[in-house]
VOGU-3710 file (C-alpha; in Angstrom, 3 decimals, decimal comma):
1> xxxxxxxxxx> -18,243/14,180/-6,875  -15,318/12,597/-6,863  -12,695/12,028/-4,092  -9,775/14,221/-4,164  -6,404/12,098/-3,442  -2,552/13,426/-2,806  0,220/10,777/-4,263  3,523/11,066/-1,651  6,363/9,181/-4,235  6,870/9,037/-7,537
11> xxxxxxxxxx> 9,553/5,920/-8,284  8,448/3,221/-10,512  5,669/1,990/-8,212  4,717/5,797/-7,270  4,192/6,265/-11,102  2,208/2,946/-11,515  -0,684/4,270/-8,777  -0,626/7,230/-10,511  -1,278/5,779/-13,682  -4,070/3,987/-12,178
21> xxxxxxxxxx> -5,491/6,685/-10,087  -5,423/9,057/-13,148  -7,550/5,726/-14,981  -10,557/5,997/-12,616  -13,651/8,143/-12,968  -14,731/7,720/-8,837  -10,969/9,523/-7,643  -9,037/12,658/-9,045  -5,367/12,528/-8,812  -4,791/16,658/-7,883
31> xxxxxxxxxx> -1,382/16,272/-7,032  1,954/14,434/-6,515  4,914/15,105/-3,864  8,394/13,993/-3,637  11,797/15,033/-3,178  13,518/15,092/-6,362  13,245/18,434/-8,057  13,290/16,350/-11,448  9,908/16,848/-13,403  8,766/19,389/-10,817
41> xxxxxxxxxx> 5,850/21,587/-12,238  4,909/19,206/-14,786  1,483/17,544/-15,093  1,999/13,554/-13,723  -0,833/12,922/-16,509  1,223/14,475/-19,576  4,536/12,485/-18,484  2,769/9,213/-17,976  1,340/9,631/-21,602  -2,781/10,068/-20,315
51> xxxxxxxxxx> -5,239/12,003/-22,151  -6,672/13,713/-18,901  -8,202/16,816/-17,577  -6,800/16,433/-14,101  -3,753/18,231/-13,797  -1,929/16,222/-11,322  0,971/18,582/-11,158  4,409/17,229/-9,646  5,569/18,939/-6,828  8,947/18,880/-5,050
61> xxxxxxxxxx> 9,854/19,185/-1,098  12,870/21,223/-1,988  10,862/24,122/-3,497  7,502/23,687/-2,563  6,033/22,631/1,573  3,507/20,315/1,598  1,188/23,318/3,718  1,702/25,544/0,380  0,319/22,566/-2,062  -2,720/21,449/0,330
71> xxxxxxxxxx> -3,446/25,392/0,801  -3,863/25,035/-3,447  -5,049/21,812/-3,459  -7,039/20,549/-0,849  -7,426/16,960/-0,784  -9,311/13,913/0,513  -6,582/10,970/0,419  -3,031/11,017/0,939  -2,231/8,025/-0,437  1,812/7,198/0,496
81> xxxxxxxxxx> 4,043/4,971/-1,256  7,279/6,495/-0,643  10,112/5,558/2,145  9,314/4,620/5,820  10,218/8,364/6,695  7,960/9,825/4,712  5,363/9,624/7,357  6,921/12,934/8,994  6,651/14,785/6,198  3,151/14,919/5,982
91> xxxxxxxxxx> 1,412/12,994/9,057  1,150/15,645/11,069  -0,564/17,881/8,869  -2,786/15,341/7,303  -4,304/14,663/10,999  -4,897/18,369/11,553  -6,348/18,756/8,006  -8,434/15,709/9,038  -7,336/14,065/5,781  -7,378/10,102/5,120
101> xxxxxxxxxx> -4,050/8,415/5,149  -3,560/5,037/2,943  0,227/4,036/3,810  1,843/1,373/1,675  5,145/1,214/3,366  6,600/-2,219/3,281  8,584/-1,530/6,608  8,129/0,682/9,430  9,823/0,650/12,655  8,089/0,797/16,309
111> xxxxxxxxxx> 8,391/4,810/16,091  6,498/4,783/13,082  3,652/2,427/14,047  3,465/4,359/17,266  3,049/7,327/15,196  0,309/5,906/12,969  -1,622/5,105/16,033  -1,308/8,624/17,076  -2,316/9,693/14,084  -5,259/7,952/14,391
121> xxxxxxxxxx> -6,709/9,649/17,068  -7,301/12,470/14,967  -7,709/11,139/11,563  -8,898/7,680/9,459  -5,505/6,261/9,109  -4,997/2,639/7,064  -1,664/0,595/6,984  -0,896/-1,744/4,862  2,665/-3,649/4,048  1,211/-4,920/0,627
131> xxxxxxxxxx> -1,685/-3,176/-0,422  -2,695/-5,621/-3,119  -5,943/-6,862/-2,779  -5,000/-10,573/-4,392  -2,204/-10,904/-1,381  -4,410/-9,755/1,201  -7,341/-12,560/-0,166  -4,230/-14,644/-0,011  -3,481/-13,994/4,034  -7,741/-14,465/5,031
141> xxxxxxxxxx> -7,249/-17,931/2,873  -4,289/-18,802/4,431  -5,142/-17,787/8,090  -8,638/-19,953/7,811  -6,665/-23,059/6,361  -4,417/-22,725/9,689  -7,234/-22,808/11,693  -8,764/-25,662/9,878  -5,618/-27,944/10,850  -3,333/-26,125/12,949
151> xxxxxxxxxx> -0,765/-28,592/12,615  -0,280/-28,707/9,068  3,400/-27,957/8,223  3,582/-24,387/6,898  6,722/-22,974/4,439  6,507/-19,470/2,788  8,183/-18,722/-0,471  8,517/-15,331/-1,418  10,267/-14,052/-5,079  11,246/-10,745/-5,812
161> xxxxxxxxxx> 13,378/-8,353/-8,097  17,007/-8,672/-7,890  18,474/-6,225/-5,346  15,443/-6,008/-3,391  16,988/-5,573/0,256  15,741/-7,622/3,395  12,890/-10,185/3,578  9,383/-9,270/2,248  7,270/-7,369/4,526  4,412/-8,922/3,296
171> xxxxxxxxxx> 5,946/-12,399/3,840  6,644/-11,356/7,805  3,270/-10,649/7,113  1,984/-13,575/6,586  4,238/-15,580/8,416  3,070/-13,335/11,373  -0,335/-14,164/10,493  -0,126/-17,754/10,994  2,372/-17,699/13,762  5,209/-19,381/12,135
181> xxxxxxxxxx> 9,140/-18,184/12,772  10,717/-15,894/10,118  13,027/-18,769/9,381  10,500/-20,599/6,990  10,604/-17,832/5,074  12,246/-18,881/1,791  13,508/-15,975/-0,361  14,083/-15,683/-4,108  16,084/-12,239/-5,823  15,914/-12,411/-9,579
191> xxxxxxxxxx> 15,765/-10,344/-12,693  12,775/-8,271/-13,041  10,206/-9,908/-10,880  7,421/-7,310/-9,355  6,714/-9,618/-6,340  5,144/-13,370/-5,810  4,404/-14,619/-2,229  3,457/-18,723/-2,154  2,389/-20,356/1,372  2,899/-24,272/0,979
201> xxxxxxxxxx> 0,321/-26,774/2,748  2,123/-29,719/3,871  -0,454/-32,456/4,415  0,083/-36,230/4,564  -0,429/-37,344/1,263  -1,285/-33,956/-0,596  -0,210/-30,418/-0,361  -2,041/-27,325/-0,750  -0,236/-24,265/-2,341  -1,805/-20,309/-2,248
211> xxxxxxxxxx> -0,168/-18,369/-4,676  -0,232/-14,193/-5,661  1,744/-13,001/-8,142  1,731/-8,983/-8,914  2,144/-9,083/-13,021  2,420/-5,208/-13,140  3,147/-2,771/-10,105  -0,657/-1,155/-11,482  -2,208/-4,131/-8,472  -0,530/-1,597/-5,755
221> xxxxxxxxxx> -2,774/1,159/-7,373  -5,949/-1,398/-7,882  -5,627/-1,920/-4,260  -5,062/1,440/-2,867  -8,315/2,551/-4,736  -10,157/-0,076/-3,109  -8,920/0,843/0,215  -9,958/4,462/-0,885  -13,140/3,408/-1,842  -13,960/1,411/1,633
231> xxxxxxxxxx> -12,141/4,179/4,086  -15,341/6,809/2,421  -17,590/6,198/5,177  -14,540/4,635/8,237  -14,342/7,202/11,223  -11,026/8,111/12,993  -8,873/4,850/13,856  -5,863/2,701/12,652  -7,472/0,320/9,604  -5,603/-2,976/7,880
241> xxxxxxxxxx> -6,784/-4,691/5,172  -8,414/-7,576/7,695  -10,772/-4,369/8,837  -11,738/-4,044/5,041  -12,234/-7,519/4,100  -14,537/-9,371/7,373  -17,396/-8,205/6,427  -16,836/-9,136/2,368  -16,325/-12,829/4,245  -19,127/-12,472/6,248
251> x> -21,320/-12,262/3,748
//
């Protein structure tokens, strides 16, 4: 039977999970919330162009609560790629409702991650600032490099789309990750590029460079069906992506 999932957003990334979601034969795509009344009513599947049975109809906060559509359509998965206030909207109700929450906010303040913990009393709860599995392989590689030769000089390059405000959560991220200062942090804003995040290796002699590059926003949906897929059997409690992937590097 397949897992029932909830989409919160439906921007150009929003529609790129969808499009992957909708794609898979383990998850079923029932529904998708935002705010904009535009498209409201209308299958996500028939706008995106997919030859699907799941409806996946759009709905919007203006006309529609979020208590009306899970009272329809029960789900699973809340899967959230909207804005870092989105979290009210439906956090509350998803921990009553006892269903999973997969966040891929970039940023969320203190009141937010204090919320998510709360949340996670109640309910299986995963957070995630980039929820691309490549860029999370990237941070284990990285971290275990560190700890090979913690005194290796360390810069972080990260390139994205131009107009892209503030520095890349995932780069805080990673810098955060290998205890290093925000200010080797280099960033890049042009043109059209979806996201690339390279930590530099500064040996004597030799450098070593990690690289992830996201070549369509479809990795965000890749990876929040993987998270999906490994939060099945996860009891109540906050998850990352460094919960998901030990044991894979255990083995």
């Amino acid at each position: 039977m397949k897992a029932k999932i909830g989409l919160i957003g439906f921007g150009k990334t929003g529609r790129a999970v969808a499009n992957v979601i909708l794609r898979n034969k383990k998850f079923s795509l029932e529904w998708v919330y935002r705010r904009k009344p535009l498209l409201e009513n209308r299958s996500a599947g028939e706008f995106l162009g997919i030859d699907t049975n799941e409806n996946a109809t759009i709905y919007s906060s203006s006309h529609t609560t979020l208590d009306e559509v899970l009272e329809k359509q029960p789900v699973d998965f809340i899967i959230d790629f909207s804005s870092n206030q989105g979290i009210y909207s439906y956090g509350s109700i998803a921990s009553k409702k006892k269903i999973k929450i997969i966040s891929a906010i970039s940023h969320y303040g203190k009141k937010e991650i204090e919320l998510l913990k709360n949340l996670s009393k109640f309910t299986t709860v995963f957070w995630s600032p980039n929820i691309t599995l490549g860029v999370n392989y990237l941070l284990f590689a990285s971290k275990y490099l560190k700890e090979i030769a913690p005194w290796v000089d360390i810069e972080i390059v990260e390139e994205h789309f131009k107009g892209k405000d503030g520095l890349s959560g995932t780069a805080i991220k990673i810098a955060n990750t290998l205890n290093i200062e925000k200010e080797q942090i280099n960033s890049i804003r042009a043109g059209g590029i979806v996201g690339k995040h390279e930590v530099i290796f500064g040996f004597p002699f030799q450098t070593v460079r990690l690289i992830h590059e996201s070549i369509s926003r479809e990795a965000f949906g890749n990876g929040a069906l993987f998270v999906a897929q490994n939060l099945l059997e996860k009891e109540e409690g906050l998850y990352n992506f460094e919960d998901i992937l030990s044991p894979y590097f255990a083995a």
